[in-house]
C-alpha positions in Angstrom: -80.5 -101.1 -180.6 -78.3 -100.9 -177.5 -79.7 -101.4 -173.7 -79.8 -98.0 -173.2 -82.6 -97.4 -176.0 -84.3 -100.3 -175.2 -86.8 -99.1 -172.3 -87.4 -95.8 -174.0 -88.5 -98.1 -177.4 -90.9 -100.2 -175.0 -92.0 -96.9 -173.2 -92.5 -95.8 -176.5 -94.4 -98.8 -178.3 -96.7 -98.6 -175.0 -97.1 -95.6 -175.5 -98.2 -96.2 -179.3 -100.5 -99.5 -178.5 -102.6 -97.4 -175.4 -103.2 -94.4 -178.4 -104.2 -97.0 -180.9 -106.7 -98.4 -178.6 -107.6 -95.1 -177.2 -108.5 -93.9 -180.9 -110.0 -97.2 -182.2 -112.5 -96.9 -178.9 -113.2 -93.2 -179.7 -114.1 -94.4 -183.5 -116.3 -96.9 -182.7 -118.5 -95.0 -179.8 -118.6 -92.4 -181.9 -120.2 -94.6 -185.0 -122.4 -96.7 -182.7 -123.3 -93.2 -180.6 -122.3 -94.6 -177.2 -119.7 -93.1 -174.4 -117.8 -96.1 -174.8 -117.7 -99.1 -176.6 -118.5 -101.6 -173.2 -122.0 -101.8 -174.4 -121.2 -102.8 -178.0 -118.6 -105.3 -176.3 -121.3 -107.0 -174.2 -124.5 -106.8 -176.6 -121.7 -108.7 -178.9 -120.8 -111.3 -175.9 -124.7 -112.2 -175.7 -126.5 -111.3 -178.7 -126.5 -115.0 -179.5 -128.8 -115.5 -176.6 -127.1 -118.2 -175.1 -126.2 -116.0 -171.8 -122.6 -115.1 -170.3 -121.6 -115.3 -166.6 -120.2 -111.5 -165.4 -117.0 -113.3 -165.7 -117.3 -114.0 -169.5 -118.3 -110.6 -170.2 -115.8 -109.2 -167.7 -113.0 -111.0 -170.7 -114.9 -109.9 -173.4 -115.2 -106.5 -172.3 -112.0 -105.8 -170.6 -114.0 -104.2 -167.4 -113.0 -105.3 -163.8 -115.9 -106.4 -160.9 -117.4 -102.7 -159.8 -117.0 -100.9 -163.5 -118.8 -104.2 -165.5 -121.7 -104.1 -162.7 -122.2 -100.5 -163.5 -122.4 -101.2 -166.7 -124.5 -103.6 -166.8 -126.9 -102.0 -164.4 -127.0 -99.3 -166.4 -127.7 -101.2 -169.6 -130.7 -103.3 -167.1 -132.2 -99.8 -166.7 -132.1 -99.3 -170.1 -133.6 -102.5 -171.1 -130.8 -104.0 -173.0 -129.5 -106.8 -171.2 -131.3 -108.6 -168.5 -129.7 -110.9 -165.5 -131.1 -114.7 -165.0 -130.2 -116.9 -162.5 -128.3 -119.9 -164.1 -130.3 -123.4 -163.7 -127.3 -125.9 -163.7 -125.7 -123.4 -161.4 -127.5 -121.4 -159.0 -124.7 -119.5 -157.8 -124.3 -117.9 -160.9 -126.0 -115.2 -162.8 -126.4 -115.2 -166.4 -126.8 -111.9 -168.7 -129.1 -112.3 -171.8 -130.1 -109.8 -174.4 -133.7 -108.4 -174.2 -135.2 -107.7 -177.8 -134.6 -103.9 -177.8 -130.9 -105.1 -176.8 -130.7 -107.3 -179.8 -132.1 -104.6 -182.3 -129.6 -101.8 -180.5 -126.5 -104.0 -181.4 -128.2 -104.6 -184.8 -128.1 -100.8 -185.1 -124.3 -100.6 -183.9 -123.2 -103.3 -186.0 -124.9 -102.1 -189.6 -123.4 -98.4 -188.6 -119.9 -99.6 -187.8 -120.2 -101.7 -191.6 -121.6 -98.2 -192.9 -118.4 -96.4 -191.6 -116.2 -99.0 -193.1 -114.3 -99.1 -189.4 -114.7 -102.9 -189.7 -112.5 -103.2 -192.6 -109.5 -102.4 -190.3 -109.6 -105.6 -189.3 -111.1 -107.5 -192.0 -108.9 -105.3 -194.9 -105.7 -105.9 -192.9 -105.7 -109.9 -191.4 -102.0 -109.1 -190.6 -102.8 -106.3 -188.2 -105.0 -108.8 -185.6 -102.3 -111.6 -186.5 -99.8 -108.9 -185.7 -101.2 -107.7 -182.4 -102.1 -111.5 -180.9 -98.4 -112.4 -182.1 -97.3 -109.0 -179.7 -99.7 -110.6 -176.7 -98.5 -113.8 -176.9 -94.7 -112.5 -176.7 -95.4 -109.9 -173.6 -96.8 -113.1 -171.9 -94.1 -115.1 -173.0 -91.5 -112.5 -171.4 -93.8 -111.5 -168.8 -93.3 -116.1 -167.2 -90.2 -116.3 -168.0 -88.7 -113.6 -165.6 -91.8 -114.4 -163.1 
C-alpha cells in the first residue's frame, strides 16, 4: 500500500469497526428488548452485587458523566439499580442491583444464549484477541506521536 492509500484504508477500517459495533449493539437490544444495550452493560457491571462507583460503570459502559446519570436514573425509576453511599468512602456513590434488576439481566442474558449472539465471541476467541490486539496498536501509535 503506498501513502496515498493509506488514510482512505484507515478511513475505511473506521469506518468498518463503528458498523460492526453499530450492528452488534442493534443485535443485542434487539434480543434483550432494550433501546440500547447500556442497561445490559451496567446490570452486567453490578449483578454481582458487590456495587460499582459511576466511574466503573462509566468504563464498562462506554457512557460519559450526563448520558450514564440518565441512564442510571432512568434505570432507579425503574427499579433496577439502586445508588448507596460508599462506607469506606463517603464521597462516593455506589450502584447496586435491586432483585427485579438481577432477574431482568437474568432475562437478558438467557435470551442473548437463546439467540446464539454470544457465540460470536465465544465461537471465534480470535475475533476478541483480534480486536484488543487492534486497541492496543491505535494506543501504541496514538503515544508515540503524542
Amino acid at each position: 500500500m503506498d501513502n496515498s492509500t493509506a488514510p482512505a484504508a484507515l478511513e475505511e477500517l473506521a469506518r468498518l469497526v463503528r458498523l460492526a459495533a453499530q450492528e452488534l449493539d442493534r443485535a443485542i437490544a434487539s434480543c434483550i428488548g432494550e433501546n440500547s444495550v447500556g442497561r445490559w452493560h451496567v446490570l452486567a457491571a453490578v449483578a454481582d452485587g458487590e456495587g460499582r462507583s459511576m466511574s466503573q460503570l462509566a468504563e464498562a459502559t462506554l457512557l460519559t458523566g450526563a448520558s450514564l446519570t440518565r441512564l442510571i436514573d432512568a434505570m432507579i425509576n425503574d427499579n433496577l439499580v439502586h445508588r448507596r453511599v460508599d462506607d469506606t468512602d463517603r464521597r462516593r456513590v455506589l450502584v447496586f442491583p435491586t432483585r427485579r434488576g438481577l432477574v431482568s439481566y437474568q432475562v437478558m442474558t438467557t435470551a442473548i444464549a437463546d439467540s446464539g449472539l454470544d457465540l460470536l465471541a465465544s465461537g471465534s476467541p480470535r475475533l476478541p484477541k483480534a480486536l484488543t490486539s487492534l486497541i492496543g496498536h491505535i494506543r501504541e501509535a496514538e503515544s508515540a506521536h503524542a
